[in-house]
Backbone bond lengths (Angstrom), bond angles and torsions (degrees), N, CA, C in turn:
res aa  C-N    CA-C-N  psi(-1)  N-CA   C-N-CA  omega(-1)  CA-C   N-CA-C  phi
1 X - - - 1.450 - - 1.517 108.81 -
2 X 1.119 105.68 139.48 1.814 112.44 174.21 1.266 118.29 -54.89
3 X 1.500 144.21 142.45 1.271 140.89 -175.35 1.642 96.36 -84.33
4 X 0.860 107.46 137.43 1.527 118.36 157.97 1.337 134.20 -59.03
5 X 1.342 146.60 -178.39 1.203 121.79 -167.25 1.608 75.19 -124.04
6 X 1.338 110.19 156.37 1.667 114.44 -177.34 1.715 116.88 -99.97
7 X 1.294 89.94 150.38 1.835 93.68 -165.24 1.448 102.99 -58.86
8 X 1.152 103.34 140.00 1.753 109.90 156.38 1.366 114.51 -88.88
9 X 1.584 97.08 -83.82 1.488 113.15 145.71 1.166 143.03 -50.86
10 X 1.777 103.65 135.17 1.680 104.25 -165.90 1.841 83.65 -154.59
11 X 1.745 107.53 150.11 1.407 121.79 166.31 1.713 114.39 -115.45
12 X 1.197 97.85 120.51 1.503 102.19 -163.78 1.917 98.81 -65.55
13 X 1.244 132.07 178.44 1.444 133.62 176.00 1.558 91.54 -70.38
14 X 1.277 143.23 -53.26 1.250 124.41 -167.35 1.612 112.89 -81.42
15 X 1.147 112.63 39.40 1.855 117.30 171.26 1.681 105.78 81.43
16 X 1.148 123.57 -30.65 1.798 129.84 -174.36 1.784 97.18 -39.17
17 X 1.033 121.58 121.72 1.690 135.51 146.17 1.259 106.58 -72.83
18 X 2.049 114.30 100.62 1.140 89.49 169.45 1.939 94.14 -108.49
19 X 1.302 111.63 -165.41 1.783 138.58 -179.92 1.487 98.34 -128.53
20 X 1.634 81.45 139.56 1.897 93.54 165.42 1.412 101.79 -85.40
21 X 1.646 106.30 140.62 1.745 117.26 167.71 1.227 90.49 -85.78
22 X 1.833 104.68 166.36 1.593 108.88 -166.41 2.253 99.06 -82.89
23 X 1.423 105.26 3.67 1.482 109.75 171.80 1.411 109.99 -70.75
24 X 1.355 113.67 -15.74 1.545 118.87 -156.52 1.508 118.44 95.69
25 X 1.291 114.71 -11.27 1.342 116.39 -163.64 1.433 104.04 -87.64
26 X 1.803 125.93 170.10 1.627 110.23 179.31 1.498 118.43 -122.65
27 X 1.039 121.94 151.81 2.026 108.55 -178.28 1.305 92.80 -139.38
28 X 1.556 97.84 132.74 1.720 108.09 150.64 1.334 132.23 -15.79
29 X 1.084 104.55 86.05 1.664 95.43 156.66 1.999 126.54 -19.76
30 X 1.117 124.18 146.02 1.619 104.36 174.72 1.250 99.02 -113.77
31 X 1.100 118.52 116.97 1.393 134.51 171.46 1.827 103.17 -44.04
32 X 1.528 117.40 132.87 1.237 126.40 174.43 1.488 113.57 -101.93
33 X 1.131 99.52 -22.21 2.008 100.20 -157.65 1.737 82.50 -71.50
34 X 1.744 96.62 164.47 1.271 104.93 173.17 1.173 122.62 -120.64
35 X 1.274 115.85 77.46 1.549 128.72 -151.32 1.553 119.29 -74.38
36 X 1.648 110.05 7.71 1.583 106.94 164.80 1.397 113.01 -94.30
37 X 1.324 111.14 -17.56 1.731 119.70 -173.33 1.931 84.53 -84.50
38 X 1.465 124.18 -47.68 1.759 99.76 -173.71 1.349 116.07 -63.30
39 X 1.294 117.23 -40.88 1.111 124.61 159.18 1.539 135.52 -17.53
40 X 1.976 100.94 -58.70 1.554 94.32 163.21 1.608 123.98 -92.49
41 X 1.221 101.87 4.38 1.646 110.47 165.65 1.457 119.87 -53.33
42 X 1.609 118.26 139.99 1.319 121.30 175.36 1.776 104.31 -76.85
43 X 1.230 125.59 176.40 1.185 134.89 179.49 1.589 114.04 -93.00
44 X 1.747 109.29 -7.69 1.203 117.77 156.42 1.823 112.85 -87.07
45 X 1.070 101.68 -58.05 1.909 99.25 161.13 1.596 116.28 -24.53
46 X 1.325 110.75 -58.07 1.645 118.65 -178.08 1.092 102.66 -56.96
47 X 1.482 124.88 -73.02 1.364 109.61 -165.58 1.645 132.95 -72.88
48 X 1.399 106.87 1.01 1.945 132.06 176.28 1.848 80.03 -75.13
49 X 1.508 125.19 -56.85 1.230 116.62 -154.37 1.877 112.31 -79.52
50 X 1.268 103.26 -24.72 1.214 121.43 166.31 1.538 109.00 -54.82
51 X 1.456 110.25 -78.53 1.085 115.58 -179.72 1.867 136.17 -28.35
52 X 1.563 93.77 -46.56 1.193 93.94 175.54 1.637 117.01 -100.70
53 X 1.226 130.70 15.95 1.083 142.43 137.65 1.490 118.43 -31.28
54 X 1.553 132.82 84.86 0.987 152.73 160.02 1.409 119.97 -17.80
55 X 1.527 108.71 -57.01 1.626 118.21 -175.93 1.714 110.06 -74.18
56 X 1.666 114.40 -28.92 1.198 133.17 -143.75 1.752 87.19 -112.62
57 X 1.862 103.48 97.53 1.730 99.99 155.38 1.385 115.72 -69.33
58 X 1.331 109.92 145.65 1.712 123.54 177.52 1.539 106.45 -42.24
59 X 1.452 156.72 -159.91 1.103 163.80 129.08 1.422 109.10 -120.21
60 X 1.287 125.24 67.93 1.311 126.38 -176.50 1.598 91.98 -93.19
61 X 1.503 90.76 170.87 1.630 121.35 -168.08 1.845 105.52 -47.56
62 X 1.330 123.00 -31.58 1.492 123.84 158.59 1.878 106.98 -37.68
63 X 1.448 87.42 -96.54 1.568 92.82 168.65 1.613 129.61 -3.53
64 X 1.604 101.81 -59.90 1.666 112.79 -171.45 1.418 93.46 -96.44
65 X 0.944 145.15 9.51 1.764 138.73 156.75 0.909 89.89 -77.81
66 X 1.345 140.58 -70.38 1.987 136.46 -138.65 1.513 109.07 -52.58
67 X 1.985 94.10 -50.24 1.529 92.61 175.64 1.567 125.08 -52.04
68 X 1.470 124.25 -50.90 1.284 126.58 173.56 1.839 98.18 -21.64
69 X 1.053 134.28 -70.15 1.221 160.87 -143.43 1.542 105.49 -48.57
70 X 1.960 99.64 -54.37 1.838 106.62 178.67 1.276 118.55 -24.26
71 X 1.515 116.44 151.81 1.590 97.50 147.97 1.508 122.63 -99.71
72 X 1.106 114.61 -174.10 1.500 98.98 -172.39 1.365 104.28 -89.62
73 X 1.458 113.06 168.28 1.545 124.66 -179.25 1.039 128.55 -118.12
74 X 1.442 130.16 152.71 1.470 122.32 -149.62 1.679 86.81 -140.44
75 X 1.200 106.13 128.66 1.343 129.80 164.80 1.661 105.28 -53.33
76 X 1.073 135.59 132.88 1.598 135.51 -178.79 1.780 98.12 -150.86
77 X 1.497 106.19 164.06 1.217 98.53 151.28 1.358 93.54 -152.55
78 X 1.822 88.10 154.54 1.435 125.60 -160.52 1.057 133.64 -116.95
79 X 1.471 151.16 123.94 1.428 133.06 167.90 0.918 107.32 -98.00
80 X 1.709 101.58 146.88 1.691 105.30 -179.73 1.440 104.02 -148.65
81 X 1.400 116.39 150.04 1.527 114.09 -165.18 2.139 104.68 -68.83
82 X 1.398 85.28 156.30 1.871 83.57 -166.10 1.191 101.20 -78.68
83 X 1.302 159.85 -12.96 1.353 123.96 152.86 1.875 129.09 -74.81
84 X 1.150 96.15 -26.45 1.648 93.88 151.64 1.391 133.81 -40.09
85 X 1.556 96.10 -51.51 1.678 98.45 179.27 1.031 104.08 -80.30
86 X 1.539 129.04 -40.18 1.720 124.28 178.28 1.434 116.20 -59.96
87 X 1.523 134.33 2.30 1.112 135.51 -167.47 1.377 100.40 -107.47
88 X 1.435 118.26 -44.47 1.807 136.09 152.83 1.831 120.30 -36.38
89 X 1.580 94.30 -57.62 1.415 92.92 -175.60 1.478 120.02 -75.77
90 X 1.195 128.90 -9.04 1.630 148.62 -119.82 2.211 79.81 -106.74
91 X 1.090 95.80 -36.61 1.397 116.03 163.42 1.158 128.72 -59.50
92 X 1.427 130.80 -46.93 1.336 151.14 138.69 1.653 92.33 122.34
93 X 1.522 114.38 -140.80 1.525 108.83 -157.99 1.966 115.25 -59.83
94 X 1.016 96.54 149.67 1.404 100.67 -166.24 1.401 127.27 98.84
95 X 1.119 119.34 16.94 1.582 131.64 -161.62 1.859 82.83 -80.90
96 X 1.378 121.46 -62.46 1.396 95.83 -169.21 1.647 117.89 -70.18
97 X 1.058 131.68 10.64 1.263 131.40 179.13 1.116 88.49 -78.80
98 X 1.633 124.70 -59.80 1.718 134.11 -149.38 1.629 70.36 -55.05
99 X 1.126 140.63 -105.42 1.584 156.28 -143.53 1.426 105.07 -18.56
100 X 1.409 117.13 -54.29 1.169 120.57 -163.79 1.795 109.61 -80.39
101 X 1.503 111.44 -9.57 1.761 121.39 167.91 1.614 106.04 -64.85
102 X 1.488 85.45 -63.38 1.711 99.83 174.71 1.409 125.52 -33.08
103 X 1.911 97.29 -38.14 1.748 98.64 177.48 1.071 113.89 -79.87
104 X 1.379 110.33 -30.29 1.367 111.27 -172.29 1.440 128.26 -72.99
105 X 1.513 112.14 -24.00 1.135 149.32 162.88 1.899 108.11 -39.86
106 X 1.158 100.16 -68.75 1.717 131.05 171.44 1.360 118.53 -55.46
107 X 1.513 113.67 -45.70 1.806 119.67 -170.45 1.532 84.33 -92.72
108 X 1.625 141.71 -18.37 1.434 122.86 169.70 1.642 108.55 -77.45
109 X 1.153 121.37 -66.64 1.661 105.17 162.29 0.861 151.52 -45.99
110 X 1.562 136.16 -12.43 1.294 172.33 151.92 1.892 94.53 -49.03
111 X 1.440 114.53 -53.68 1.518 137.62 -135.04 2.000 72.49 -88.46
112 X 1.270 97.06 -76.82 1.319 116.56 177.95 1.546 116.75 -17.37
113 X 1.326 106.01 -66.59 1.178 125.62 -173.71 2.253 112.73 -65.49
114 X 1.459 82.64 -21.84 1.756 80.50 163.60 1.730 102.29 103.37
């Protein structure tokens, strides 16, 4: 079986972000945001600052339509030969999404094809 890649990141039950030290041991993340200045922000302020946020696309009403769209998903479990999945994970998070493109990929040509 493929080794996994090892957690760095972890959220404790009470919300804390902590990091693995290279001892193994973990420390708090330090929170950067400055959550007394959002705080007195209007909800028009947020989204002027949002908006022009470069890294950060808008989520306008496009966006939240597409989702409507998914279908829903069903928990299953699967066997699959181990270099298959090692070819998935090799990618790291999202390996079962990639899988489930792939199917979808297949049950549309399949569909296609009649």
């Amino acid at each position: 079986m493929a080794s996994a890649k090892p957690i760095i990141f972890t959220r404790l039950a009470d919300g804390t972000l902590v990091r693995r030290q290279s001892d193994g041991s973990f420390r708090p993340i330090r929170d950067k945001s400055d959550r007394a200045r959002l705080n007195r922000m209007t909800a028009a302020q947020i989204e002027r600052m949002a908006a022009s946020d470069p890294n950060h696309p808008a989520l306008d009403e496009n966006f939240w339509g597409a989702v409507d769209n998914l279908p829903h998903k069903e928990a299953i479990s699967i066997k699959l030969d181990q270099d298959v999945l090692a070819f998935f994970r090799k990618d790291g998070r999202g390996y079962q999404t990639r899988i489930n493109s792939v199917l979808r990929r297949y049950m549309q040509a399949r569909r296609k094809a009649g």
